[in-house]
Phi, psi and omega in degrees: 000142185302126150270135190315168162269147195296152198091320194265160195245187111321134201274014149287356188271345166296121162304146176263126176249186160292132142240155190239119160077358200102010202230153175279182201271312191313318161312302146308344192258350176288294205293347169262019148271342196267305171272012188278310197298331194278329185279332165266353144289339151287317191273010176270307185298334190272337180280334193267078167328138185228138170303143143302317152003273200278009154231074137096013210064021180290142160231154163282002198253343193265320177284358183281284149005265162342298222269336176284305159325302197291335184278000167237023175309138179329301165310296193305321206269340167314308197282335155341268196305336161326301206293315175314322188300265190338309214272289170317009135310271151017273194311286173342303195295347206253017153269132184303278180231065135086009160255140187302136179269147136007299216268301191285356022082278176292340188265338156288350183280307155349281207278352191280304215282340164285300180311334198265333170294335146314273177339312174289279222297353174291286213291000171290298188286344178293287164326321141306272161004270209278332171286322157291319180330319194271322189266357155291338179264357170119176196249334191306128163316338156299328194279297131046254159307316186281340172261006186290304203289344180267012146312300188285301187295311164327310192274316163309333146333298197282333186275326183272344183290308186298327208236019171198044167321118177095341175294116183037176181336168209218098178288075187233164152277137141006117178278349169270007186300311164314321162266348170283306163306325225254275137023272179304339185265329192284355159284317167075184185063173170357279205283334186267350182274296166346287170310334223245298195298299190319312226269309194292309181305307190289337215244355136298335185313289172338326195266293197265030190291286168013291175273335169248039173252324196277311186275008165280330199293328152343274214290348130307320160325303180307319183142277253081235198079178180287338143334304170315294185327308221270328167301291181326269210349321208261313175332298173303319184296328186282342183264357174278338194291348162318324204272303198289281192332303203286327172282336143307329159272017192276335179291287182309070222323320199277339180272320192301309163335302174291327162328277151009281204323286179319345172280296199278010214232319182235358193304007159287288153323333169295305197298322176310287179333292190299322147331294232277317194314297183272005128298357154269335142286309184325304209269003166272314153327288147312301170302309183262022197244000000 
């Protein structure tokens, strides 16, 4: 019997899903969670009117904005394109000669549509997490303040990073995050796309902590509330949608290739933007507060 070649799975290692309509049921059950959240988070912000004033100059097209930037932090988008990389490994294996079929296609769309649903729902729940967290510590404006400045400090990090690379401490994920993500897909099935998906949402934190340190920190400003709630909400669907884009292009060697180029061609200038970015918040927050 053949042994696989080292790097490559077996085409077992893919889930076999149910399909409806032509789509696996994880996909669907992807995209109808994603617009249940979105559709019921807008229309809670459009009945319920809120000042942009009082929470930080927030909008919905500027927290959408954010959360789309941020899904394209250097870091986080580095483990994208990883995940692509691999899962197109997958692919590749579960073909007779190395063009993607229909079947494989779909069992990869399947199984990519369990990680991106972890993913959104870690980094959904971390952003809960930290937003009762600000408001377990109080309504008082200091509390506020203290995470805007360890924000603004995340972020002068992210600046040192760009123009002084290797220097002291890092806004990087976990340097075992790549092999631990690898691990967990090679499990394959259910549990390993899960497990893959949990691992990326938490092990972002570092890179894109920053900025969604800075818009919990707002929205505590603001009261939270359920309003608050309804921002995160829509903040995440805008920072999961790169990952939903990438995973739709993942079967294409020449859009994934490019993808690549372009991370490693501009992730500098990105990471500066987005620094710069919470850092004019931090010190707007502040000033008005």
């Amino acid at each position: 019997m053949t042994a696989e070649p080292e790097g490559r799975l077996a085409a077992d290692t893919l889930p076999t899903h149910t399909m409806l309509l032509g789509w696996p049921l994880p996909a669907l059950a992807l995209g109808g969670l994603l617009a249940a959240v979105a559709v019921t988070a807008t229309a809670y912000v459009l009945m319920v009117p809120f000042s942009a004033a009082a929470f930080g100059g927030l909008t919905i097209p500027a927290v959408m904005a954010a959360g789309f930037a941020d899904g394209f932090n250097p870091c986080a988008f580095a483990l994208l394109v990883l995940f692509a990389t691999y899962t197109l490994t997958l692919l590749n294996a579960v073909t007779s000669n190395g063009t993607p079929t229909i079947e494989a296609r779909r069992r990869l769309l399947g199984a990519g549509s369990l990680y991106v649903g972890a993913v959104f729902v870690t980094y959904f729940i971390i952003g809960i997490g930290l937003l009762s967290f600000l408001s377990f510590l109080g309504r008082d404006h200091l509390v506020a303040r203290g995470a805007s400045v360890l924000a603004l400090v995340m972020a002068l990090f992210m600046l040192k990073d760009v123009f002084l690379p290797g220097v002291g401490p890092s806004m990087m994920a976990p340097s075992g995050t790549h092999g631990r993500m690898q691990k967990a897909m090679e499990r394959g099935g259910l549990t390993g796309m899960l497990i893959a998906g949990v691992l990326v949402g938490i092990c972002t934190v570092p890179c894109s902590g920053a900025m969604y340190l800075q818009i919990t920190a707002v929205l505590h400003a603001s009261g939270g509330g359920l309003t608050g709630l309804a921002l995160l909400a829509l903040y995440n669907i805008a920072f999961i949608v790169p990952l939903v884009i990438l995973l739709l292009a993942v079967s294409n060697k020449r859009v994934l290739g490019r993808l690549g180029r372009w991370n490693r061609a501009n992730s500098p200038w990105i990471k500066a933007g987005l620094a710069l970015v919470v850092i004019a918040m931090s010190f707007g927050l502040m000033v008005s507060m």
